[in-house]
N, C-alpha and C positions, 0 to 999 in steps of 0.2 A: 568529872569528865576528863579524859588523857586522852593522847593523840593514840596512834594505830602503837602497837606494843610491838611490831615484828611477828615474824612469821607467818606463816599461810592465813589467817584470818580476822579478825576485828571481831567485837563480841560488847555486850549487854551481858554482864553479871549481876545479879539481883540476892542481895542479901534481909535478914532479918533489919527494917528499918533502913535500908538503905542501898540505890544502885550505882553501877557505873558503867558507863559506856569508853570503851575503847574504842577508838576511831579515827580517822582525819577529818573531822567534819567544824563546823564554825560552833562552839558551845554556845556564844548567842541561842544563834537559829534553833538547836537541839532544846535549852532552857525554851523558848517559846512556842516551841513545840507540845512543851510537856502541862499537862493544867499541874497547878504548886499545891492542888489539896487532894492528890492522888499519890501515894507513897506506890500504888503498884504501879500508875501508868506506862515506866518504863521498857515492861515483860508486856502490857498490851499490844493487841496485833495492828491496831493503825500504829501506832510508835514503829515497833518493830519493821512495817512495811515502810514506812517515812524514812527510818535511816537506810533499810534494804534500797530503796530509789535514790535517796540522799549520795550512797558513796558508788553504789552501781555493783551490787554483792545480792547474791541467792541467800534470802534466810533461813539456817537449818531450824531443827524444832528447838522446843523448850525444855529443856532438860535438868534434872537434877544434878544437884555437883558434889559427890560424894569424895570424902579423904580419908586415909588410912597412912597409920605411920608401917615401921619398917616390922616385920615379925619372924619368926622360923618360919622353913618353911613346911606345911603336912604334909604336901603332895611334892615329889622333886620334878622338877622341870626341867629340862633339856631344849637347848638351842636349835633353831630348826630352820631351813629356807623357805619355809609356805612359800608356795603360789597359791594362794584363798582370796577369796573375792573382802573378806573380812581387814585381811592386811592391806590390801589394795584402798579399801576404803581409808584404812586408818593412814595411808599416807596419803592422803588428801588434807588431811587436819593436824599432822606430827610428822618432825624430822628428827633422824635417825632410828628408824620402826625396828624393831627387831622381835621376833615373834618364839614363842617356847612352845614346847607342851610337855603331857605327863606322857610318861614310856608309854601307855599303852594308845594314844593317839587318841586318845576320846575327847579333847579339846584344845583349842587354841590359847596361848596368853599371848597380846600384843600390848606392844611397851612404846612409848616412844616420846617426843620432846612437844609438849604440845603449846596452848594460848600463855604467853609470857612466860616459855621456856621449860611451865611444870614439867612432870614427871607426870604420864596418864597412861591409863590401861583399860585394854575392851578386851573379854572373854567369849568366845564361842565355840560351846559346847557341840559336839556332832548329835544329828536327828536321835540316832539309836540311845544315847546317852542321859537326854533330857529326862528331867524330871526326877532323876536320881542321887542330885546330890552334889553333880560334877561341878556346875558352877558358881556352887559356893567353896568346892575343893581348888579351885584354879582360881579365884579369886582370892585366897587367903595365901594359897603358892604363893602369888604372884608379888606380895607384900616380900617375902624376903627377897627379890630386886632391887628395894629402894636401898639407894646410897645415903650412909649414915648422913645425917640433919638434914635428909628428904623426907618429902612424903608422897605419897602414891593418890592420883586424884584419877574420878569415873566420872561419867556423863552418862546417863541413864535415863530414856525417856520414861516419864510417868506411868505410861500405860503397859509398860514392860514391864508387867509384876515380876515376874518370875528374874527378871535380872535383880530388877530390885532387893528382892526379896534377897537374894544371891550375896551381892554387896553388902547389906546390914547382917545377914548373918556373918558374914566374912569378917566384920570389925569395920567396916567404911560407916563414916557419921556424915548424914546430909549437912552443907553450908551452905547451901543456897540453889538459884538455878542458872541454866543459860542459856543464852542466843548465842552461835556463831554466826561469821556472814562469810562464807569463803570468799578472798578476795579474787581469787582464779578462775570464780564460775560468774559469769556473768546473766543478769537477766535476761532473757527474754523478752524483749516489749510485746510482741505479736502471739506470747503461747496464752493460749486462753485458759480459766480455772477451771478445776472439773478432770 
């Protein structure tokens, strides 16, 4: 357990054999929380909702946490000002967002400083594009970004095959999964589920 790491959110990373929670919370309270003969308990949704009330944070989903080191790039990318709903999002979870794409506009690469400073990136392929190839071409671009003894990490919800799928072909290797909690969205007590 560590306290909150900086930046826009707190987070449950959950690795092979072992988690941790970033937070500001009492690890007391969080240990007995947790039952000690469940190694996944910490990715479970009463947990998950217990710290989401605990520090007063919306929990995003559970995500995959894919890394890749630095590569050539296939596809060259160029610097771009997106106004996309995509980049928008991503600075909500990264600071300093800076967004690419390939010449002929069929997809987005967004880059930016994300949970304890990493270096992460979200691809989004246009409608017309999909299915073709693109986002495993922008995902593998996107690798010659990182700056030397960086590495490049993704979040990828499970049910996003086709991201997924995108990512491992790219060269990104699963380490595990995660919860964010933004700390700038607060809960709702009054919004019902459903």
């Amino acid at each position: 357990m560590l306290p909150s790491l900086g930046g826009p959110a707190d987070a449950i990373v959950a690795f092979s054999a072992h988690s941790v929670l970033s937070a500001d919370i009492d690890p007391d309270a969080a240990r007995l929380a947790l039952p000690s003969d469940d190694p996944g308990a910490p990715m479970s949704a009463s947990f998950v909702t217990w710290i989401a009330t605990m520090i007063g944070a919306e929990p995003g989903s559970v995500d995959v946490v894919l890394v890749a080191d630095a590569a050539p790039a296939v596809t060259e990318l160029v610097a771009v000002g997106a106004d996309h709903p995509r980049r928008t999002r991503a600075q909500s979870y990264r600071q300093r967002v800076e967004t690419w794409s390939d010449a002929g506009r069929t997809g987005l690469v967004i880059v930016g400083r994300g949970l304890a400073g990493r270096l992460e990136v979200s691809v989004e392929v246009e409608p017309a594009h999909r299915g073709t190839g693109r986002g495993r071409q922008l995902a593998s671009a996107a690798r010659s970004l990182v700056p030397a003894g960086e590495h490049l990490f993704a979040q990828v919800a499970p049910g996003n095959v086709a991201s997924l799928r995108a990512f491992l072909a790219a060269g990104y290797r699963p380490i595990g999964a995660e919860v964010l909690f933004l700390r700038h969205v607060a809960r709702d007590a009054t919004r019902q589920p459903g």
